[in-house]
C-alpha positions in Angstrom: -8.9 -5.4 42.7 -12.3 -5.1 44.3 -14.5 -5.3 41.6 -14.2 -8.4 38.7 -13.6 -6.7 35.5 -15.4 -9.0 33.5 -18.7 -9.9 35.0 -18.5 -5.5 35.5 -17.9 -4.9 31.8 -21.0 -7.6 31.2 -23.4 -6.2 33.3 -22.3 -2.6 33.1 -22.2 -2.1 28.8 -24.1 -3.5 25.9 -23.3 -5.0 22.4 -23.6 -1.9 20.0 -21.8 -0.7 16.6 -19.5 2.5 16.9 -21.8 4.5 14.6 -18.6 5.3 12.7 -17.4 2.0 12.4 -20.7 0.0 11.8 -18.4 -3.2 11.1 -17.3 -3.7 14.3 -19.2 -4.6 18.0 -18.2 -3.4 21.0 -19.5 -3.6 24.6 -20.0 0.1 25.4 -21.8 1.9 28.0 -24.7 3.9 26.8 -24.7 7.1 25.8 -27.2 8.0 28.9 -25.4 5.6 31.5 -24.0 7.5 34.4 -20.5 5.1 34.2 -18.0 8.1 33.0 -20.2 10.5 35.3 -19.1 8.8 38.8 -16.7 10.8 40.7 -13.0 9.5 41.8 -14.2 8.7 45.1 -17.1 6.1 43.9 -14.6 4.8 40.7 -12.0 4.2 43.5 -14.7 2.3 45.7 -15.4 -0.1 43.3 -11.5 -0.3 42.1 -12.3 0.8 38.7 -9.6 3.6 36.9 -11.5 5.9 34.6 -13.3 3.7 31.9 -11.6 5.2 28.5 -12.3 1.3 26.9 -16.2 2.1 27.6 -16.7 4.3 24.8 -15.9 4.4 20.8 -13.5 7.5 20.8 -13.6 10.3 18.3 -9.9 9.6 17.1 -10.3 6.0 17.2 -13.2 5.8 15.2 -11.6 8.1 13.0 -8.3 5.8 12.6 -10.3 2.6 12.5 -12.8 3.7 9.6 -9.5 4.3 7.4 -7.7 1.0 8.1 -11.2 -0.5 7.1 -11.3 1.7 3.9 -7.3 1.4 3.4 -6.5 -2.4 4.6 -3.5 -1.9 2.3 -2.2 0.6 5.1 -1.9 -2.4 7.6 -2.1 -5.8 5.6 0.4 -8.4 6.5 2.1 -6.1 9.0 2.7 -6.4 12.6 1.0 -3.9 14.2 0.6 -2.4 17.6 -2.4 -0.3 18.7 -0.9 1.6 21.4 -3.3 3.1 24.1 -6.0 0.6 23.2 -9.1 1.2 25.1 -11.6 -0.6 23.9 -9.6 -2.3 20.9 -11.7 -0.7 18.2 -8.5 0.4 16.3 -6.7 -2.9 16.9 -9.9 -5.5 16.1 -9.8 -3.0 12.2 -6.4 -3.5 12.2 -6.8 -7.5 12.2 -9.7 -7.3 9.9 -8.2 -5.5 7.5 -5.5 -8.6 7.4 -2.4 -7.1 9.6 -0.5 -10.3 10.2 -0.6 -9.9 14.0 -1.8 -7.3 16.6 -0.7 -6.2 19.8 -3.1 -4.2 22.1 -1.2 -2.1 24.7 -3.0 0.0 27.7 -1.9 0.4 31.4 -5.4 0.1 32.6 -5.7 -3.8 33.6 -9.9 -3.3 32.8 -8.6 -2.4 29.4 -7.7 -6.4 29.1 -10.5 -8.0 29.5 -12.6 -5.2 27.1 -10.3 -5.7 24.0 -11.0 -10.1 24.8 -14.4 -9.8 24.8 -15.0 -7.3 21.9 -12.1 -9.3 19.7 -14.4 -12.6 20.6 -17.3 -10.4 19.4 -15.5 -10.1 16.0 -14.4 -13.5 15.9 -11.0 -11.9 15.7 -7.5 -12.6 17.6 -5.8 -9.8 19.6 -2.9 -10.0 21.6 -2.6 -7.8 24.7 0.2 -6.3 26.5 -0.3 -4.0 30.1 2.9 -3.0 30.0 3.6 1.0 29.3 5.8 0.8 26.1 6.4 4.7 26.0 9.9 5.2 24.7 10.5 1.3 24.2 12.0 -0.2 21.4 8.6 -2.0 19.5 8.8 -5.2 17.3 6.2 -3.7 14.9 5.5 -2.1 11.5 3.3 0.5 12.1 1.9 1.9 15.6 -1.7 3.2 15.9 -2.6 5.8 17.8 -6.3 6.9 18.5 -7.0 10.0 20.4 -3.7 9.7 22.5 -3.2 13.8 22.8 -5.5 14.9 24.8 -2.8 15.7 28.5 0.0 17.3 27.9 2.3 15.7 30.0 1.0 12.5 27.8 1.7 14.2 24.7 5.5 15.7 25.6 6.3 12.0 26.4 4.9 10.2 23.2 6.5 12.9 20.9 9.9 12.2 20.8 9.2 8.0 21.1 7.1 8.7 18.0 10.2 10.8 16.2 12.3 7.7 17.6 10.0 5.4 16.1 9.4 6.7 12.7 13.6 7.2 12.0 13.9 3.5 12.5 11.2 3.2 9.6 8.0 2.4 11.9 5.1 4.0 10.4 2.8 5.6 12.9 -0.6 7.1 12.2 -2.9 8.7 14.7 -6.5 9.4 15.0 -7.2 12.8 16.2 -10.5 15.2 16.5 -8.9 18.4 17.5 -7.0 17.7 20.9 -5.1 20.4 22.3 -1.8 19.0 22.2 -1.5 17.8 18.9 2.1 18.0 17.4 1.0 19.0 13.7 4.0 20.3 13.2 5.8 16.6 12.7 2.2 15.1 10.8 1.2 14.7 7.6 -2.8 14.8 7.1 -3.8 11.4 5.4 -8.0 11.8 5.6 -10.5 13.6 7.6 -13.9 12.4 8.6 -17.3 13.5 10.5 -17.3 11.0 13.1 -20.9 11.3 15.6 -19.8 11.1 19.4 -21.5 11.1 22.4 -22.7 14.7 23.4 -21.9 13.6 27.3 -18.8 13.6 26.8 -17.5 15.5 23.9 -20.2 18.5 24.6 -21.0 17.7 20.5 -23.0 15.1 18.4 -19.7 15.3 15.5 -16.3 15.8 15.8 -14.2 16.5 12.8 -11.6 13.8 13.2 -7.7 13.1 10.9 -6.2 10.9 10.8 -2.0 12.0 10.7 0.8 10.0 9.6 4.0 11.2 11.6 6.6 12.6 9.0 
């Protein structure tokens, strides 16, 4: 890896609250910084994979604003906040009491984010790198924030999600309009406004749901 993740993260993103989520700190790039504008060629220079964990997601956002508002929906459960990013979903899981966490994400950067904003909360997060699509999970209920937005992403977490749910996992998903969204299997629990960066969603709101897989 050519560049450290952690001293990059530091000097590269700030302390701030998802405006959304206003209980919760984060170390996000600002809404000006040029981090998500660099081209392939300069992210690959400095060994860094797109940075999805250094910004608060619409669906995320969404997802984590009801498990704040519903703790009952994860309290002493084990849950697993697949396709973590940041960890915003899966630091509201822990504080709304879920018994333990696991944050999954491919991207190794996505690591050492979800430490240092779970230190941030004074909250404990395990972490896994390991790409659990169409594993068997040792969890309750999987959360899923703003995970349909490629299509090839989407056809491959459908029928892991239909696997999931007949064994009795609950899965609920944060969602603010992607294209591939499978609404035909979901059942809409609550929608919400959440403000986004303009940068990168081309809007200051997007109307996010959050779905419960039926």
């Amino acid at each position: 890896m050519k560049t450290e993740p952690r001293r990059f993260i530091l000097d590269n993103t700030t302390l701030q609250v998802p405006p959304h989520v206003p209980e919760i700190r984060l170390h996000l790039a600002d809404e000006a910084h040029d981090l998500w504008q660099k081209t392939e060629e300069e992210l690959e220079e400095i060994g860094l994979p797109p940075p999805f964990w250094a910004f608060a997601w619409a669906g995320g956002q969404g997802l984590a604003r009801h498990i704040l508002d519903h703790p009952e929906t994860v309290r002493g459960r084990r849950v697993l906040d697949f396709a973590t990013g940041s960890g915003l979903v899966a630091i509201a899981a822990r504080m709304a009491g879920a018994r333990d966490v696991l944050a999954a994400d491919i991207d190794r950067w996505a690591a050492e984010a979800v430490a240092l904003n779970a230190a941030a909360n004074g909250v404990e997060v395990a972490f896994t790198g390991r790409d659990l699509t169409g594993s068997v999970v040792d969890a309750d209920t999987v959360l899923a924030g703003d995970v349909f937005y490629d299509r090839d992403f989407a056809q491959a977490l459908l029928p892991w999600f239909k696997t999931l749910t007949g064994h009795g996992i609950v899965i609920l998903a944060g969602d603010p309009g992607r294209s591939y969204l499978p609404k035909d299997c979901l059942e809409a629990l609550a929608v919400y406004e959440v403000p986004v960066t303009r940068a990168l969603e081309d809007s200051e709101v997007k109307k996010t749901t959050v779905w419960r897989f039926v």
